[in-house]
N, C-alpha and C positions, 0 to 999 in steps of 0.2 A: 772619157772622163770618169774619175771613181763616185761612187754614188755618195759618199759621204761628201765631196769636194763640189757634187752637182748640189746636193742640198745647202751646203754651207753658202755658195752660189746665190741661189735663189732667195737667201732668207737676206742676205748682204745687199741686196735690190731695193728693199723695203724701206728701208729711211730715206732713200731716194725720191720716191713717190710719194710720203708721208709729207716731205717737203713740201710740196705744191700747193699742199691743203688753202685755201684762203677763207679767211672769216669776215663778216663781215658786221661791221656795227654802225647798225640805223640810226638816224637821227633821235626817232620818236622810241623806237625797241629795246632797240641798244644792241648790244651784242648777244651773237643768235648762239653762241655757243657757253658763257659765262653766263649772260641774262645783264653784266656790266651796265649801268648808263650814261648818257654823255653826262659833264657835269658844266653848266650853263652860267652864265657869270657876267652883270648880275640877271638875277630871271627876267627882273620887269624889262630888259634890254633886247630881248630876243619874245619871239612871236611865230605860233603855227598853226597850221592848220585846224588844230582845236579849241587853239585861243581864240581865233575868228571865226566860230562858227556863227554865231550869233550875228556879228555884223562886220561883214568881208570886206566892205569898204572902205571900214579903220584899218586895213591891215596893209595896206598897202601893196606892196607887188605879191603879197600872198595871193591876192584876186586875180593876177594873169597868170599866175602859171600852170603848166599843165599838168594835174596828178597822174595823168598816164606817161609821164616821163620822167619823174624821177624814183626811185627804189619804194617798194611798197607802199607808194601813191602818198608818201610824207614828208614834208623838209622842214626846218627852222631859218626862219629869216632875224636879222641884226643889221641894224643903219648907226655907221659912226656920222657923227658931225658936233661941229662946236659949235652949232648953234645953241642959244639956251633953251629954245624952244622945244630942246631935244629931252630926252626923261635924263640923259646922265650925261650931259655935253661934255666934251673932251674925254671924253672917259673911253678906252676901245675895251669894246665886248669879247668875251673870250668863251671858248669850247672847250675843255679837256676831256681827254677819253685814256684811259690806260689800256694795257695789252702785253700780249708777250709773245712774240714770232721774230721774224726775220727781216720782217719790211712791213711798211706799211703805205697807204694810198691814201688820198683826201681829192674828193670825186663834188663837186658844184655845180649847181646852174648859174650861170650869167646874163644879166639884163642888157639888150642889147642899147635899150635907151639912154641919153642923157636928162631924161627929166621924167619925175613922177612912174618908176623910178631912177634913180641917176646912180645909171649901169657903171659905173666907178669901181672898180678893185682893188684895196691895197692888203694884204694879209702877211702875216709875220709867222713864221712857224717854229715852236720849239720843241726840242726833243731831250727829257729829263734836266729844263731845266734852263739848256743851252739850245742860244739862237742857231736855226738849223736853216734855214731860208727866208724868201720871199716872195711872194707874186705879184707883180702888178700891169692892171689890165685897164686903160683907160674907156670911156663908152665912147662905143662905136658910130651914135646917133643913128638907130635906126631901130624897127620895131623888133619882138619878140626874144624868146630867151636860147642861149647854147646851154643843153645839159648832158648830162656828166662829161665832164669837164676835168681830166685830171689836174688837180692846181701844186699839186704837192706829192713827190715820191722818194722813198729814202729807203736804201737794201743793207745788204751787210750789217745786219744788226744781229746781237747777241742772244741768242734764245735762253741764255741763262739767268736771266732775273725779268722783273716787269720794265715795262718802258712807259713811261708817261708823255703823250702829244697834246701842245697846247695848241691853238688856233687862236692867232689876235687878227680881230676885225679895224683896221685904222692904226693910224699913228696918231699918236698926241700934238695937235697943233698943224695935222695934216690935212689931209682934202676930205670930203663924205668917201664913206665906203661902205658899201652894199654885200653881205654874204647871204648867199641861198646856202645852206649846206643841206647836201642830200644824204654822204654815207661816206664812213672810213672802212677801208677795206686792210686788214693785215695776214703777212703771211704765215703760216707756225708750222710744227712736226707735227701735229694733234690733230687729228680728225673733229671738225663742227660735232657737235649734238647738237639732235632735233631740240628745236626751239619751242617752247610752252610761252601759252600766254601770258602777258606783262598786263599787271593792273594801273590801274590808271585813276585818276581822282574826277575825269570826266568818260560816263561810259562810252559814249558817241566815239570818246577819241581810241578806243583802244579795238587793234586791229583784230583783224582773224588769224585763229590759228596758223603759224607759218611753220615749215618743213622746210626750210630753203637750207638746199645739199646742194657745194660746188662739185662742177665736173669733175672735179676731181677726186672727189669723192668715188666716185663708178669705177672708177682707175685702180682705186687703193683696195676695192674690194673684189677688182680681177684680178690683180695682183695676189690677194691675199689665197682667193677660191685655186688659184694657177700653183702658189706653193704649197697648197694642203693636196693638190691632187698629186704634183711630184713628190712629195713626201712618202704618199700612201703609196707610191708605184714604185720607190724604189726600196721600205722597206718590205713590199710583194715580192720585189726579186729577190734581195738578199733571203728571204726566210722560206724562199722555194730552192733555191742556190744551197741555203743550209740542206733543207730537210733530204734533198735527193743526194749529196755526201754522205748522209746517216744512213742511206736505202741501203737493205745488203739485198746484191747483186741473185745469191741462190738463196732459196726459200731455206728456215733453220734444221726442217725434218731431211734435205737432201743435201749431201755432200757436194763440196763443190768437182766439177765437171763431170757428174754423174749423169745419165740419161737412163730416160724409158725403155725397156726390151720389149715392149709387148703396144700397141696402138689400144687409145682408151677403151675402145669394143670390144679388145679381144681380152681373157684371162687363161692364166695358164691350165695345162690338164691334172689333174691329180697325181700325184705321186706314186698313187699305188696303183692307179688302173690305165697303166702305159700303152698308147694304142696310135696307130699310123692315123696322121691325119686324111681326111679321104675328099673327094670332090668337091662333096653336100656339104659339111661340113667346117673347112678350109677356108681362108681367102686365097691361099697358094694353090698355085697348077702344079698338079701332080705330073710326074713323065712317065710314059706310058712304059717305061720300064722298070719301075717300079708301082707298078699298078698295081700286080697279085704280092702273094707273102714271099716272104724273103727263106729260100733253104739252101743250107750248107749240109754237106755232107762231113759225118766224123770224121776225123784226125785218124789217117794210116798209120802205123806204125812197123819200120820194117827194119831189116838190118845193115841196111849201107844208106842209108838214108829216114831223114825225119822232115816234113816237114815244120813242125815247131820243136824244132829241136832246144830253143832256148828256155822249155818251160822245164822248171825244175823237176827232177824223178820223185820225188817225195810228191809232188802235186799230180801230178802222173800218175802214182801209185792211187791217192784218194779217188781221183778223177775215174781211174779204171781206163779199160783200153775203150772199153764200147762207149766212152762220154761222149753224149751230145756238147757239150761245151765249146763256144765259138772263139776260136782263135784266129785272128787274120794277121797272115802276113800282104807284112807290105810289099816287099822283094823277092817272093819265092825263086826265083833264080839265083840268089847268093846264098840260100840257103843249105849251106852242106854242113851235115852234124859237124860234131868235132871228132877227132882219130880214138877217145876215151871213150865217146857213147858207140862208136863201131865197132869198139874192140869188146862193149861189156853192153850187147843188149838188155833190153826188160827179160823178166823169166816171168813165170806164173808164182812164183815163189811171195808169199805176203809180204818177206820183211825183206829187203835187201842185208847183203852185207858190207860195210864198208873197212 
């Protein structure tokens, strides 16, 4: 695969995982990524864990449930009924929360009782607006609560604008209805940011610092760490790929297919002081026939016969008869003058005549 095509590859992955992100928005926190909060309606209808600190009793199934079961140990409770005895009979309480992802989740505890309290479910759910569902769960008559509970799911949603989810507790004119809500969970392209803390107009109620990073978060940041190092690896190779094309092959002081005559220990002899290499001296073996110095005998000169006969008579002349001067033949047996130098020996005469 080419490496720009492996890169392009790798980074095309990315929105993929980015997807997965989910966020979540608490009841009490709100949303761990925005800081968003639910928006409650009307207040005095709804009741938490902070509103009953003081006295758990008024609060009704706020006092059994278990805060190590639902999301950062906090929920909101809401009782429809047309009784008048109620603070807004006929009236259903509602939850809105905005967001903007892909889906979103709506997660409850449910009472399992019919009475004190009467585990009864009816919920309405809208989405920007329009009726999107319903749930209903009648009580099961029997003790304790089911939590998280998904009551509400809806995908395929538009990451292009905000969405707005309502949550109606009751129908008008219908049965009591009981919401625990514990937490809305939506999907997005966006990674969470760490969450700071939310102030609160009761200190008691306001939680501790929370960090809460979905799993998939760890994913988008192998992800991320897996295509910074393919990045860095394959502009390694191209820019080693470059640089060894640019290498010239012979160094710029030597010719190219040139070599050494001489091994780096050894240098040559001077020019002027020409002398047989010898044993000590040498890395070569000498043969032992040329061991001692080298002697030629002068150049004969006769009259039916030369043997260098091809050196010029004018060089011959300078040279003298008695020259030590070394002429080797290579073929002395083809040697026979020519019929011109037979017929007109050297004299002693200095200057020839031609």
């Amino acid at each position: 695969m080419p490496p720009l095509l492996l890169l392009l590859f790798s980074w095309l992955l990315l929105p993929s995982v980015w997807a997965l992100v989910n966020v979540t928005i608490d009841d009490s926190t709100g949303d761990e990524r925005t800081r968003k909060q639910i928006d409650y309606s009307p207040p005095d209808s709804w009741q938490s864990q902070s509103t009953c600190a003081a006295d758990p009793t008024a609060c009704g199934s706020l006092a059994l449930v278990d805060p190590k079961n639902v999301d950062a140990q906090t929920w909101h409770e809401s009782t429809f009924s047309i009784d008048p005895s109620n603070k807004h009979p006929n009236v259903p309480p509602t939850a809105t929360a905005t967001f903007t992802g892909t889906a979103v989740y709506v997660f409850c505890a449910i009472a399992r009782s019919n009475n004190a309290p009467n585990g009864n479910v009816e919920l309405t759910f809208f989405l920007d607006g329009v009726q999107r569902d319903m749930f209903v769960r009648p009580a099961a008559a029997s003790n304790g609560f089911d939590y998280n509970v998904p009551v509400f799911a809806l995908t395929d949603l538009s990451p292009a604008f905000p969405h707005t989810l309502t949550i109606q507790n009751g129908l008008q004119g219908g049965q009591d209805s009981l919401l625990i809500l514990d937490r809305i969970v939506y999907s997005t392209d966006m990674a969470p940011m760490v969450a700071v803390p939310a102030t609160s107009a009761s200190p008691s109620a306001t939680p501790e610092t929370r960090k809460s990073v979905p799993g998939a978060t760890a994913a988008v940041i192998c992800v991320l760490v897996l295509a910074i190092l393919i990045l860095i690896i394959v502009l390694s190779v191209m820019l080693f790929r470059r640089r060894r094309r640019r290498r010239p092959v012979y160094a710029p002081y030597m010719p190219k297919g040139a070599v050494k005559a001489f091994p780096p220990d050894m240098e040559p002899s001077p020019a002027s002081t020409p002398r047989m290499p010898t044993a000590s001296s040498s890395r070569f073996v000498l043969s032992s026939e040329f061991a001692g110095g080298v002697s030629m005998p002068p150049p004969t000169y006769g009259r039916t016969r030369s043997p260098n006969w091809w050196v010029g008579r004018d060089e011959k002349r300078v040279a003298g008869i008695g020259s030590q001067r070394v002429y080797l033949d290579s073929a002395p047996g083809i040697q026979n003058p020519q019929a011109w130098e037979q017929r007109h020996p050297y004299s002693s005469s200095p200057t020839p005549s031609y």
